[in-house]
C-alpha positions as a printed Julia matrix, in Angstrom:
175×3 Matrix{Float64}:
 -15.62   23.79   -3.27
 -17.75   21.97   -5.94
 -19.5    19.03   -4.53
 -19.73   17.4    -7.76
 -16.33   17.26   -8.77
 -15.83   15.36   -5.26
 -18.22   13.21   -5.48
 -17.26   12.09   -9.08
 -13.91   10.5    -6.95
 -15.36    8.65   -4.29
 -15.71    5.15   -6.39
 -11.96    5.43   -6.63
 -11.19    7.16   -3.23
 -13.01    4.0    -1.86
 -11.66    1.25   -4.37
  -7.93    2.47   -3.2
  -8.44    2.85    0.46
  -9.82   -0.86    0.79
  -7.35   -1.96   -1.35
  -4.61   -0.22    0.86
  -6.46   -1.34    4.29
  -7.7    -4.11    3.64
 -10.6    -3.44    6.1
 -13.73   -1.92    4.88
 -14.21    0.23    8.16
 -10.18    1.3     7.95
 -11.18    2.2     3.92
 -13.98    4.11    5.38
 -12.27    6.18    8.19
  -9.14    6.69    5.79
 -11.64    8.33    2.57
 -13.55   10.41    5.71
 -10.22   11.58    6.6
  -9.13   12.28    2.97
 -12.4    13.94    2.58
 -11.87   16.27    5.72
  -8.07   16.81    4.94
  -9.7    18.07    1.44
 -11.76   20.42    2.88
  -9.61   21.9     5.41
  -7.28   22.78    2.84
  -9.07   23.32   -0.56
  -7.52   26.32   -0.97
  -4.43   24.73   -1.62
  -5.71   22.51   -4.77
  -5.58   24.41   -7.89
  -8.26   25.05  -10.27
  -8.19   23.21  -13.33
  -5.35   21.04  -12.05
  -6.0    17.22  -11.54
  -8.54   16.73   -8.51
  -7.99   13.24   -9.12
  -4.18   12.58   -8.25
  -4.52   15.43   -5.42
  -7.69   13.4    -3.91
  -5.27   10.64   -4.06
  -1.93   12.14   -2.95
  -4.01   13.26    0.31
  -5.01    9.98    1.07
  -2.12    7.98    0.47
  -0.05   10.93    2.57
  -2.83   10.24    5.21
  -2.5     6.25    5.06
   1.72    6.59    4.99
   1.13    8.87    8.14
  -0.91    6.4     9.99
   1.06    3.88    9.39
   3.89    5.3    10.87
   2.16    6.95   13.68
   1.02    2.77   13.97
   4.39    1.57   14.09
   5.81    4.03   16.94
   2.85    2.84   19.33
   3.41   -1.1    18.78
   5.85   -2.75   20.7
   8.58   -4.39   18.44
   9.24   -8.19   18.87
  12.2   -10.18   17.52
  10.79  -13.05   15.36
  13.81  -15.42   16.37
  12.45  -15.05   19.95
   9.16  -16.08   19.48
   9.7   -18.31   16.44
   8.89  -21.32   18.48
   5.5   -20.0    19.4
   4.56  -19.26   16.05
   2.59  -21.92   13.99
   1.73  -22.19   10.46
  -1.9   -22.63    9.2
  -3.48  -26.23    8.96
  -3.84  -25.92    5.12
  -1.92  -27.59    2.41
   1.23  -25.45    0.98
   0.11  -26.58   -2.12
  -3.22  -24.18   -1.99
  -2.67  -21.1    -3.96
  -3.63  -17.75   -2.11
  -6.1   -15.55   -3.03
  -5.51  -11.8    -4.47
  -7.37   -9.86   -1.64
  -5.03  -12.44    0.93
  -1.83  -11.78   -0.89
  -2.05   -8.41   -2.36
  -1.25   -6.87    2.24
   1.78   -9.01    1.79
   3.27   -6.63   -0.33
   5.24   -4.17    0.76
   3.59   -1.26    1.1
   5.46    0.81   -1.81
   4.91   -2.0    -3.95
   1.26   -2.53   -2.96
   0.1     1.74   -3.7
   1.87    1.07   -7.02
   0.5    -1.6    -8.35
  -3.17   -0.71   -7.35
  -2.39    2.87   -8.61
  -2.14    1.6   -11.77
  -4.12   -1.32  -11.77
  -6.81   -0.73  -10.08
  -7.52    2.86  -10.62
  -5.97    2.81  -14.43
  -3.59    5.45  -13.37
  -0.73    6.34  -15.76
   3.01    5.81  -14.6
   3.32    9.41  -14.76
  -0.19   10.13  -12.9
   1.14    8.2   -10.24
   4.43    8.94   -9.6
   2.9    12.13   -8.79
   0.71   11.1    -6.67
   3.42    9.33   -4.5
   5.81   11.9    -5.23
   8.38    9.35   -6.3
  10.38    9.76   -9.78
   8.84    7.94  -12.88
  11.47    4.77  -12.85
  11.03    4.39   -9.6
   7.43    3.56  -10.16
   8.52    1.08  -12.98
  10.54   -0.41  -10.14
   8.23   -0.76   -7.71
   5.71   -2.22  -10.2
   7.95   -4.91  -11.56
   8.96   -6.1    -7.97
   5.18   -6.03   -6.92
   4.28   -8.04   -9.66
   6.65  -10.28   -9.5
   5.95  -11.05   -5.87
   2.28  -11.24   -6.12
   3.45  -14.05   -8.57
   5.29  -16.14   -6.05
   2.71  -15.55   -3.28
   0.0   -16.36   -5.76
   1.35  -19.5    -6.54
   2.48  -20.2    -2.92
   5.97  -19.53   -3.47
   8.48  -18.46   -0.75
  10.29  -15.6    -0.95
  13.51  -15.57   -2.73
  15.52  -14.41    0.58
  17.86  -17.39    1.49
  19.91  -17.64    4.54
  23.23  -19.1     4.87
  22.78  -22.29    7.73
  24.5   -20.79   10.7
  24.44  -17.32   10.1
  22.09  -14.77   11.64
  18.71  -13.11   10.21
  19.79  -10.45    7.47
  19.43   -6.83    9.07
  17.7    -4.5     6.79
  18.94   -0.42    6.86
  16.73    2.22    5.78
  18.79    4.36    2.97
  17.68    7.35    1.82
């Protein structure tokens, strides 16, 4: 393995796992883990190919697997039970939210798109493989991200509407 070329990535291995985490000690544990997944299986990256994306195809394959891992252990609770319970934030609606508040509020597909390419200056191509997700689908996911960050940046509720006396939309995962 050459240390160098390693080290050249960590500015960027670190810039992306904050970004994704939104916790500096989560950043930290998810790079150590990227950094130990690299190791274990070096063998696998291909000289002269891009350390870059495959530094961050590990990680974000680490993150996605966390995440999920995350979900299984937490106990699921339905928001219409609870709603009452739940209370909004003494400040005005009228206050604008800041990037680093409304950039987890994206969906997570969304979100490792649009820091993908603007924050680490990736090309569309760069990383759709990195996510392993066709090229228009990352045009996709980068128009909807942007377009929410929008709304949320200027305080703006999402554009799901509900029809008065109907229940909560159910979402289905398609694949």
């Amino acid at each position: 393995m050459n240390r160098s070329l390693v080290v050249e990535q960590l500015p960027g291995l670190r810039r992306y796992a904050r970004a994704l985490t939104g916790d500096s000690w989560a950043a930290d544990d998810l790079v150590q883990d990227t950094l130990e997944r690299a190791c274990a299986k070096w063998h696998l990256w291909v000289a002269g190919s891009d350390l870059r994306a495959w530094l961050f195809t590990l990680m974000h394959n680490i993150y996605v697997n966390q995440r999920r891992s995350a979900k299984v252990a937490m106990n699921s609770v339905n928001i219409d039970d609870v709603e009452a319970e739940l209370h909004a934030p003494a400040s005005s609606s009228d206050d604008p939210l800041d990037l680093s508040r409304c950039l987890p509020r994206l969906p997570a597909d969304q979100r490792a798109v649009l820091l993908l390419i603007a924050l680490e200056d990736m090309s569309y191509a760069e990383t759709a493989k990195v996510l392993g997700i066709p090229l228009g689908t990352v045009m996709s996911r980068l128009s909807r991200a942007r377009s929410r960050l929008r709304e949320l940046m200027e305080g703006a509720q999402p554009a799901v509407q509900r029809v008065p006396g109907t229940s909560a939309p159910t979402l289905r995962r398609l694949k």
